[in-house]
C-alpha positions as CSV (number, residue, x, y, z in Angstrom):
1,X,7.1,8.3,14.0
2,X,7.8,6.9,10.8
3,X,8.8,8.1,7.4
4,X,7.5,6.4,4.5
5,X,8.5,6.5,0.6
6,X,6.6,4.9,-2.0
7,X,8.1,4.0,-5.4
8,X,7.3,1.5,-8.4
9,X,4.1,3.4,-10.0
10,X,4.1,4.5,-13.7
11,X,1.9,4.3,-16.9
12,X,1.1,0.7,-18.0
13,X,-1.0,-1.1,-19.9
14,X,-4.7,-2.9,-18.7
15,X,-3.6,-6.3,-18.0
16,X,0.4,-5.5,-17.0
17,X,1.6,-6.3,-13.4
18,X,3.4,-3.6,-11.4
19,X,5.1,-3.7,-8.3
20,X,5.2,-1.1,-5.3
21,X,7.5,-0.6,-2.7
22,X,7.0,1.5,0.5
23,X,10.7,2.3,2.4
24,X,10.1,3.1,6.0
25,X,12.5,5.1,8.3
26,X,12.2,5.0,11.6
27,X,14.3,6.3,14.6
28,X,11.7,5.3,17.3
29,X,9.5,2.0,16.9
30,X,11.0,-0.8,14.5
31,X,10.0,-0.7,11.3
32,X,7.7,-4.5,12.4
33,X,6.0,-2.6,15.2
34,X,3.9,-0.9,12.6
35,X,0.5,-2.7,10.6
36,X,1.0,-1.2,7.0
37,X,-1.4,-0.3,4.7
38,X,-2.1,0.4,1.1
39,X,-4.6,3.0,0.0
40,X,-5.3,4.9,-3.5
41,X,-7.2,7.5,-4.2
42,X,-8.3,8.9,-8.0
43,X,-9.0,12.1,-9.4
44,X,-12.4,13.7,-7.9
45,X,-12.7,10.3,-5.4
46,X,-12.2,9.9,-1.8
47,X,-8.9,7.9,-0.3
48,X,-9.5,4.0,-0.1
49,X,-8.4,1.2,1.3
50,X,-6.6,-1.0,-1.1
51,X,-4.5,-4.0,1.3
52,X,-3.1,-4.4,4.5
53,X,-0.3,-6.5,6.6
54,X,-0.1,-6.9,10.2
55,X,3.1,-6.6,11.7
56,X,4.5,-10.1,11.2
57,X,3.1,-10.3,7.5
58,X,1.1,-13.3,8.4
59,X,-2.3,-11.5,8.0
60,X,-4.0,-9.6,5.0
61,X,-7.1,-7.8,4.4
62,X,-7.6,-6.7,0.9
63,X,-10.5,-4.6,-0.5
64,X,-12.8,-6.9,-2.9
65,X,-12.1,-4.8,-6.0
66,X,-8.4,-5.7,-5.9
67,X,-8.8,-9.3,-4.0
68,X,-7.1,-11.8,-6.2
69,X,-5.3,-9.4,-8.3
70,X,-3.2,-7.7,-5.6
71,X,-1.0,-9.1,-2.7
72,X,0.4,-7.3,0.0
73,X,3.6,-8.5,1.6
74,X,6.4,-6.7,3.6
75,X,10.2,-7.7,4.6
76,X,10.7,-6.6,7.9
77,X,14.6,-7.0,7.9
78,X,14.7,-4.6,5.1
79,X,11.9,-2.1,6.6
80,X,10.0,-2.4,3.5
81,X,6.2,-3.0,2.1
82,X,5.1,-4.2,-1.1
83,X,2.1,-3.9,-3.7
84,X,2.1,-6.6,-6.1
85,X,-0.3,-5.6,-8.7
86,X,-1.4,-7.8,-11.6
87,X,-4.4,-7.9,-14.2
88,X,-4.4,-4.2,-13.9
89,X,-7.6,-2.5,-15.0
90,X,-8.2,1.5,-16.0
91,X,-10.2,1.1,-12.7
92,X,-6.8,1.2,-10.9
93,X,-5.1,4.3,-11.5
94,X,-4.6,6.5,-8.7
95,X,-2.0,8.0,-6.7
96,X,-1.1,5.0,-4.0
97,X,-0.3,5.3,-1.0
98,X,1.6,3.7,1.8
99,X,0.7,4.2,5.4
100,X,1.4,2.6,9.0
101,X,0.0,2.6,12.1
102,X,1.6,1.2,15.6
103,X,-1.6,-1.3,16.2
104,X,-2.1,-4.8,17.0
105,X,-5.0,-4.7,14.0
106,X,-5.1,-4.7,10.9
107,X,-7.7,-1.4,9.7
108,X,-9.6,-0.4,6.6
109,X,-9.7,3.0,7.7
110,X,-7.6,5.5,6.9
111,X,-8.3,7.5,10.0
112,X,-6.8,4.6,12.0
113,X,-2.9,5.3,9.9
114,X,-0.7,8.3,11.8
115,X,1.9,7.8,8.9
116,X,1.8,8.1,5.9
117,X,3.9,8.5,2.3
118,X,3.7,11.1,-0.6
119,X,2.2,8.6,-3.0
120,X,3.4,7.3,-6.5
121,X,1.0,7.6,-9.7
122,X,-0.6,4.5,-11.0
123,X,-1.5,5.0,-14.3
124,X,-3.7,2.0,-16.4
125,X,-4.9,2.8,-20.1
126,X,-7.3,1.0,-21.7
């Protein structure tokens, strides 16, 4: 098991950059055992995928409506994940959130992630 706390969202403008972070806690399985995913989901929408990292941070998947715009990364000595976000669009606001899963592969769905964080607010005005 793993606990998870996003942080970095706010209210920006379209075009502005933003930078999540995911903290994980972990008293089990270290922190690079876990494949670590992004997801968002907006008012009245379903939860997507957004990015994901396998466990060595030398893989990504990212969804086509954020691929070139977004990067996932993670530092594993500091048991952390990141959303770099950049050319933001109105699109993009939505409560984002982190999740992990103890997997070899990287997943788009969200029923594959056992973990997962509270979320932090992305707001993007137009």
């Amino acid at each position: 098991q793993v606990q998870l706390v996003e942080s970095g969202g706010g209210l920006v403008q379209a075009g502005d950059s933003l930078r999540l972070s995911c903290a994980a806690s972990t008293r089990t399985f270290t922190f690079s055992n876990y494949v670590m995913g992004w997801f968002r989901q907006a008012p009245g929408k379903e939860r997507e995928f957004v990015a994901a990292i396998n466990r060595g941070g030398r893989s990504t998947d990212y969804a086509d409506s954020v691929k070139g715009r977004f990067t996932i990364s993670r530092d594993n000595a500091k048991n952390t994940v990141y959303l770099q976000m950049n050319s933001l669009k109105p699109e993009d606001t939505a409560v984002y959130y982190c999740a992990g899963t103890l997997s070899s592969a990287i997943w788009r769905s969200a029923l594959e992630y056992r973990n997962w964080g509270q979320g932090t607010q992305v707001t993007v005005s137009s």
